[in-house]
N, C-alpha and C positions, 0 to 999 in steps of 0.2 A: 534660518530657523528662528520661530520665538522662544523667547522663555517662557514656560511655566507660572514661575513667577509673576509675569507681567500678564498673564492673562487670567489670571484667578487674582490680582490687584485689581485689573482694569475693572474686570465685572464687578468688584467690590465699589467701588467707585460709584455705580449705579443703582446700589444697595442690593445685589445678586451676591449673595450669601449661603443658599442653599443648592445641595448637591445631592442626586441619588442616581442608580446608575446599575449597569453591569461592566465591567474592568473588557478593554480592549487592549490588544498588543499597539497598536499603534496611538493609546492614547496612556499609555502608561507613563509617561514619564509626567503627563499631567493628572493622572488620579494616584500618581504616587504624591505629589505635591499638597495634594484636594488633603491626602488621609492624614499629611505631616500637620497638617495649618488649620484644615474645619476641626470642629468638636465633633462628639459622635452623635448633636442630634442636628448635625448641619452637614453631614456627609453619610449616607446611608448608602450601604451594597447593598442593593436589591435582592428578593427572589429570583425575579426578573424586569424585562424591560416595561411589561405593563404595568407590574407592579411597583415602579421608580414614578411611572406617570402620575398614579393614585397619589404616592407618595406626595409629589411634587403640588399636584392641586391641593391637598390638603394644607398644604405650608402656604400656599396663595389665597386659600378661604380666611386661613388664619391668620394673616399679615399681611395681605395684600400686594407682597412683593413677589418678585417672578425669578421663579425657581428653575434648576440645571437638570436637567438630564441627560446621564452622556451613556453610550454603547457603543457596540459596536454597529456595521451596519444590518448585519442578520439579523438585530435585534428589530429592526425595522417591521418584523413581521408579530411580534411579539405587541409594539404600540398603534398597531393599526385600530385594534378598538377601543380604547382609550382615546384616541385620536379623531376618530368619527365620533362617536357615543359621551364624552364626557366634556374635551378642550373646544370642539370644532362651535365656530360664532352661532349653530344653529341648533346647540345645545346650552351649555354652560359660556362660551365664549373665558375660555383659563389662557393665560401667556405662557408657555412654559419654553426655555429657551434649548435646542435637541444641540447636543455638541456627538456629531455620527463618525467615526473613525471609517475612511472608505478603504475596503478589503474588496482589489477585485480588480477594483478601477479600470476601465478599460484600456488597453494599453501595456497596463505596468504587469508583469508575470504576478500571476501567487496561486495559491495551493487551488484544486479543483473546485472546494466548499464556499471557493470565494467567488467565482466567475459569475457565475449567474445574476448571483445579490451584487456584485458592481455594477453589471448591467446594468439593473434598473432601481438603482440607489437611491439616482435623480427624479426618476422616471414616478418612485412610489408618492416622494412626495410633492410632486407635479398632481398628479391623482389624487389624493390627499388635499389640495389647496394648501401647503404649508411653503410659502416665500423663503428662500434659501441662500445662502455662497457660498465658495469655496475660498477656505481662511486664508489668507497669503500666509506666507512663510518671513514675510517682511512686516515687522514690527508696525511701523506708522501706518502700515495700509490697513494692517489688523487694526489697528485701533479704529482707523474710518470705519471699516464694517463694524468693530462690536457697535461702535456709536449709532449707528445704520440700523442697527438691528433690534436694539435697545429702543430708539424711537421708534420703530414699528412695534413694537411689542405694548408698549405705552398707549400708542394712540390709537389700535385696533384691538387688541385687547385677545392676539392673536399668535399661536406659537410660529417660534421661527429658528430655522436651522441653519446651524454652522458646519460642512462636509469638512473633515480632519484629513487630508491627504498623507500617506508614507512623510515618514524625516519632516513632518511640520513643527513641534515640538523638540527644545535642545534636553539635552540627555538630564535626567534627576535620578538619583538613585532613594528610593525610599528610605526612610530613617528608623521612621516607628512601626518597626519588624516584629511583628508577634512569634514569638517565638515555643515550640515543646523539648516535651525530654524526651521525646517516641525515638527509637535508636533504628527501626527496618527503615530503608525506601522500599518506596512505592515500587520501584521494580524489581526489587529481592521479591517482595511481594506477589508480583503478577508472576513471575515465574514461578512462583513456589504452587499458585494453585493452576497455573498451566500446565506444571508438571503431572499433576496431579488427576488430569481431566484421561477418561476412557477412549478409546478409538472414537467413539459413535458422537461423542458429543462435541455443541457447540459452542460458539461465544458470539457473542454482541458484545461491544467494547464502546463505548461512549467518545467522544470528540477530546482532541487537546493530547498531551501524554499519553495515556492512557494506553489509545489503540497506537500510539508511535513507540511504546516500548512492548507491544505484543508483538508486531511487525518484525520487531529488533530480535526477540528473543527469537520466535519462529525460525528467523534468517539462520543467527548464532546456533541452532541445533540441527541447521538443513535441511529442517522441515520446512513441508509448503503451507500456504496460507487459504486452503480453503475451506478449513472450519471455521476461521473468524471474520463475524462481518466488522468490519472498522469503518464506525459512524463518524467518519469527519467532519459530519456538518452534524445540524437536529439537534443542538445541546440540550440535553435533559430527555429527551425520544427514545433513548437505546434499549428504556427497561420494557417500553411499547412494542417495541422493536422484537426483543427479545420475545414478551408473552406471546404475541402474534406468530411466533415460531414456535415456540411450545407448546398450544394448542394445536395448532396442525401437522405436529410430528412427536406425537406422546410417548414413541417406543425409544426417543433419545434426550439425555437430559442437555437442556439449553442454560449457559449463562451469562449472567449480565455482568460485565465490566462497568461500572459505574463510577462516577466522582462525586464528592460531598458536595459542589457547586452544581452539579449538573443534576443530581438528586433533589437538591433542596428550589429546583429554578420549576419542577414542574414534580414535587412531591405528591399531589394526589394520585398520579400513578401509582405511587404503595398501593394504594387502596384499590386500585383495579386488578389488580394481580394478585394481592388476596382475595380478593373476591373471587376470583375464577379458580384460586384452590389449583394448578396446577402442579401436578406431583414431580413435576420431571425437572423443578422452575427454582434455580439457583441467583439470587440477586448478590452481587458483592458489592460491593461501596468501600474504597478504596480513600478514605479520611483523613488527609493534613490539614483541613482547615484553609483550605487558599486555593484559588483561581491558581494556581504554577502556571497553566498556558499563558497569558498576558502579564503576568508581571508578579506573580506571587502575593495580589491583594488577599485581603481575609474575605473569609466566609465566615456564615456561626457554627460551621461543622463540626470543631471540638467543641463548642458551647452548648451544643442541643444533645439528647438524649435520644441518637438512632434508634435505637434496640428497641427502647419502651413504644414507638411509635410503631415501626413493623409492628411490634405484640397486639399494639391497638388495633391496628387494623387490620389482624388478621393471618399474618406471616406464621405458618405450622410450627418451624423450628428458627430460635431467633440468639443467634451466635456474635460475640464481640472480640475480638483480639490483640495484643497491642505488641507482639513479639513472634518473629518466627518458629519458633519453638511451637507456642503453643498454637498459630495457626495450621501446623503439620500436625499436632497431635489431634485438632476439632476436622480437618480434611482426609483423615486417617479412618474418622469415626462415621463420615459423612453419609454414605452409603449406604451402610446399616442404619441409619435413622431416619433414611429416607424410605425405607424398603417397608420399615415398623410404623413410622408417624403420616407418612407423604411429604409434599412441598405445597405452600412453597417454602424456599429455605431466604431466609435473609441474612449476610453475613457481613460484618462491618470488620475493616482491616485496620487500624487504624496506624500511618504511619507517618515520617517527616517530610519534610517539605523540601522540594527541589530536586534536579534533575543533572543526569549528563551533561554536560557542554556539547559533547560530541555527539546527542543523540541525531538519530537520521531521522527521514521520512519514510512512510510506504513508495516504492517503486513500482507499485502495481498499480492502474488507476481504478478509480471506483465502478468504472463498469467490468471488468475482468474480476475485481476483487467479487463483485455482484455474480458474474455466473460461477463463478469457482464453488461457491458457496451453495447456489442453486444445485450444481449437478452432483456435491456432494450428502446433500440433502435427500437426492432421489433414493 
């Protein structure tokens, strides 16, 4: 494996300086590195992955130097227009250097969410025109390539991609830990308003944790799993997800299991689901401030002001919590203000950071989990 270290030096070396991104499990030990060592206007968490790309040309309009962007590989789908419409030679011609964590890979086992985007990981940026390798895990040979890469970047004026395989990276633990005083997890949390939910209704539960500790909880009560859909993949889609089930089954309320990264990665959705005023349409947002699936990087979820935004755009009833207590007593209430005001209802949970050691996966796959859901629906 390399170090971290030696590859956020190397690149420094070449005057590659600038970072922006979305946080991958497989590149964590080098964007825990990125957040200990850049400053915070040379290492930016994205919205998302198109908007790292933005990010990134603007740091190369403005200094000429060729800036990082790292994801995962799903994000892949996320910098396709940027990628065509902004960097590509037959546009702007911008360098901007892709560092892609491959989930999937063919070959290697991993979750269902992954398989496909391994597939064609390679494939997209073949399609794409974007010149590529696959980083060795041996130091000197990394350095030939970043070298390799770097000169092409230079003399075409062209982006170019580094593919991050499983175990490439030796282990970093982050240092500069943000830390709150919020005392619930996230899964006191999710059980407390799952407890809470009627026969008839559903859930949509958003990718990472989230849907991996509803699965848990479901299991833990011997209950089955076909009111909730668990969006494994689609990060930030779930609250789409959700309305598109709540318009077409109004006589049951639908909710959204959502994350402050996964909300904030494709936030104008708020605004579409206000907009449609559905009454039956519960959003939760489930807020520690951090990516927990890959590595516990920051988001600006405790920094921005959920509530006031919902209100902006729309959300009927717009609820915040920071304690078990009073999320039983606003869940207690829920019902009755939905019956007087309508929805949609937006409800922010806000709680700390981290998870089980122990927690499992779903054992159902996404196509079973898919029609359980479907025939309960009918």
């Amino acid at each position: 494996m390399i170090s971290p270290e030696f590859f956020y030096n190397k690149l420094a070396s070449y005057g590659i300086d600038f970072y922006a991104g979305v946080p991958d499990s497989l590149l964590k030990n080098l964007c825990a590195y990125i957040t200990d060592h850049a400053d915070a206007a040379h290492n930016i968490i994205a919205a998302n992955e198109g908007g790292a790309m933005g990010l990134a040309a603007g740091h190369y309009l403005a200094t000429g130097q060729i800036p990082v962007v790292y994801m995962q590989n799903s994000g892949e789908g996320n910098i396709i227009n940027p990628l065509a419409s902004l960097t590509d030679p037959d546009v702007y011609n911008i360098p901007v250097l892709l560092v892609i964590g491959w989930r999937g890979k063919p070959g290697v086992h991993d979750e269902p969410q992954h398989v496909k985007q391994g597939k064609v990981t390679t494939g997209l940026l073949n399609v794409m025109g974007i010149d590529y390798t696959v980083l060795s895990k041996e130091e000197d040979k990394a350095e030939a390539q970043i070298k390799k890469a770097v000169a092409y970047m230079q003399a075409t004026k062209q982006c170019y991609a580094l593919v991050i395989e499983k175990d490439t990276f030796d282990a970093y633990a982050l240092q500069n830990i943000e830390k709150n005083d919020l005392t619930m997890s996230r899964e006191e949390a999710i059980q407390t308003v799952a407890a809470a939910l009627d026969a008839k209704d559903c859930i949509v539960s958003t990718t990472g944790m989230i849907s991996r500790e509803l699965f848990e909880y479901r299991t833990f009560k011997g209950e089955g799993h076909e009111r909730d859909f668990l969006t494994v993949g689609s990060m930030g889609h779930a609250s789409q997800i959700a309305l598109g089930i709540a318009l077409a089954k109004q006589d049951r309320k639908v909710w959204c299991f959502d994350g402050d990264g996964a909300s904030i990665m494709h936030m104008g959705s708020m605004a579409i689901v206000a907009n449609k005023t559905p009454k039956n349409y519960v959003h939760v947002v489930f807020n520690n401030g951090a990516h927990d699936s890959v590595g516990g990087q920051p988001t600006v979820g405790l920094k921005i002001d959920f509530p006031t935004i919902a209100k902006a755009v729309g959300y009927k009833i717009v609820i915040s919590v920071d304690s078990k207590e009073k999320l039983e007593n606003e869940l207690s209430t829920l019902n009755a203000q939905l019956s007087t005001i309508g929805g949609p209802v937006f409800l922010e949970v806000k709680v700390k950071k981290g998870n089980r050691k122990d927690l499992g996966r779903p054992t159902t796959t996404p196509i079973e989990n898919k029609e359980a859901l479907m025939d309960f629906l009918k």
